[in-house]
N, C-alpha and C positions, 0 to 999 in steps of 0.2 A: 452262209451266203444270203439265206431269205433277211437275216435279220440287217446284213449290210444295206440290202435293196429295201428296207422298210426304214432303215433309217435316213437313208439318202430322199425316200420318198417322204417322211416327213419335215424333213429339212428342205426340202423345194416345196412342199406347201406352207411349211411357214414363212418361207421368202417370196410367195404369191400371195398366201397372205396381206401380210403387212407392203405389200405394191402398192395400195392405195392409201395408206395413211403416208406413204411416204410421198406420195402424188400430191395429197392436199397439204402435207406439213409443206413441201416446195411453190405451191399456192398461196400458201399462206405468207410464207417467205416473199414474195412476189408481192403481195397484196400490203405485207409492210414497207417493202423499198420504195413502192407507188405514192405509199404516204409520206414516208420518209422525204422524197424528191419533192412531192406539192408543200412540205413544210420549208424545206429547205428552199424552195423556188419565191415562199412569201417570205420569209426572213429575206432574199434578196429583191424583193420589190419591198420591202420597208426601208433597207439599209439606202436603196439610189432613189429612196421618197426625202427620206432625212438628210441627206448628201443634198441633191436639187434643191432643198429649202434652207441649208447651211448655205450653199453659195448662192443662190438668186437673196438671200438676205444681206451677205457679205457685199455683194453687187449693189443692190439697189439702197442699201443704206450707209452704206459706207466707203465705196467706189472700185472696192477691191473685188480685183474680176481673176482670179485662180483657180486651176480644175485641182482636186484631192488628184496626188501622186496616186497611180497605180498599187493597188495592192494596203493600200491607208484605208482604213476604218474610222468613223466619227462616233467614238465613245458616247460624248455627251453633250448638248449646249443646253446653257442656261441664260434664259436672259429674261427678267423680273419686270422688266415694263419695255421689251422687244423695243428698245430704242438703241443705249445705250446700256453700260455693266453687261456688256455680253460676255460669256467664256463658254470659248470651243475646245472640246479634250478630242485629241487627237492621237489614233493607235498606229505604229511606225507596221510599215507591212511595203512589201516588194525591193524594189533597188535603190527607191532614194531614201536617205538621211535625213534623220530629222532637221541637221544643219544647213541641209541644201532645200528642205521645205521653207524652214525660217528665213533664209537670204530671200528666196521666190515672191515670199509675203511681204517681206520689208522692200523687193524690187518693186512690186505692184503697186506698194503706196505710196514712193519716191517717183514712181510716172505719172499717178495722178495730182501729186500737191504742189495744189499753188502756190505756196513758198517752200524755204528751205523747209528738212524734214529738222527738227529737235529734240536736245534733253529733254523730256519733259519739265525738267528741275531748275533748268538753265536755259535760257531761250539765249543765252549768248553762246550755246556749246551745239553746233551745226554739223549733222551729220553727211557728207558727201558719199560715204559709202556704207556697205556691211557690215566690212571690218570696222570701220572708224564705231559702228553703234553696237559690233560685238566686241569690241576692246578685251573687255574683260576673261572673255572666255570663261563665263561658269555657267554659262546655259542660259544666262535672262538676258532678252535685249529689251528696252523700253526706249519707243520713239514718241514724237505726234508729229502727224502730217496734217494735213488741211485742205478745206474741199471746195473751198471758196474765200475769196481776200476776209468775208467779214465773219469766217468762221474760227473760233479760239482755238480749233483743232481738236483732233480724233487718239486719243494716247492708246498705242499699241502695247500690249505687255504679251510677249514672246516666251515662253517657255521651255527649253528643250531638252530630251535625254534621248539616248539610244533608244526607248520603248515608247518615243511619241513627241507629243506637239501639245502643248496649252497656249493659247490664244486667249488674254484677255482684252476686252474693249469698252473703254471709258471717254 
């Protein structure tokens, strides 16, 4: 019996024990999630810093005014003299399709242009709709629209797959 009660007795002091390492190890635990959450809260003020300067640049240089689908990521843009040769890579994420992003983009530049949208290759090949400039159906639409009568146009290269959006702009 003595020995049952001394062994019970050191078995609840090693469980009072180690109470405070397990106190601070749950502190500690705490003290990383806190960090965790302020890393993870600036990755999302970077991501809607890079998004707001992808589209107020789409916007004011090119006239196309479209909010990133829900749930879309902005991979990467590249643009070598921030005028023209832009490309935007774009990550698929939430409910819309990259196919229903691309019609959205080539909607938005078929409102703003002052003439017909075109082949780029063919100024006699006249796009009236989506379909008519995704004919093809292998993923790349290429248009040019226009932003004023005395502009030679803005050529859209459209990229699409399940996993995203490539936007080139020439």
């Amino acid at each position: 019996m003595e020995k049952l009660i001394f062994a019970l007795a050191a078995a609840l002091s090693l469980t009072l024990a180690s109470a405070p390492l397990s106190a601070q190890s749950f502190g500690n635990k705490l003290k990383g999630a806190a960090k965790d959450a302020a890393k993870d809260a600036a990755k999302d003020r970077a991501k809607e810093e890079i998004t707001k300067k992808v589209s107020d640049t789409l916007k004011e240089k090119y006239g196309i005014d479209i909010p990133l689908p829900n749930g879309w990521t902005i991979k990467e843009m590249i643009s070598p003299d921030s005028v023209k040769n832009m490309k935007i890579a774009f990550a698929a994420g939430g409910a819309t399709k990259a196919l229903d992003f691309a019609e959205a983009i080539f909607n938005a530049a078929k409102a703003i242009s002052t003439k017909a949208i075109l082949n780029p290759n063919d100024d006699s090949v006249i796009y009236n709709s989506f379909s008519e400039a995704n004919a093809s159906g292998l993923g790349v639409i290429t248009f040019r629209y226009f932003l004023g009568e005395a502009d030679s146009g803005i050529t859209l290269n459209i990229g699409y797959t399940d996993n995203g959006l490539e936007l080139s702009i020439n």
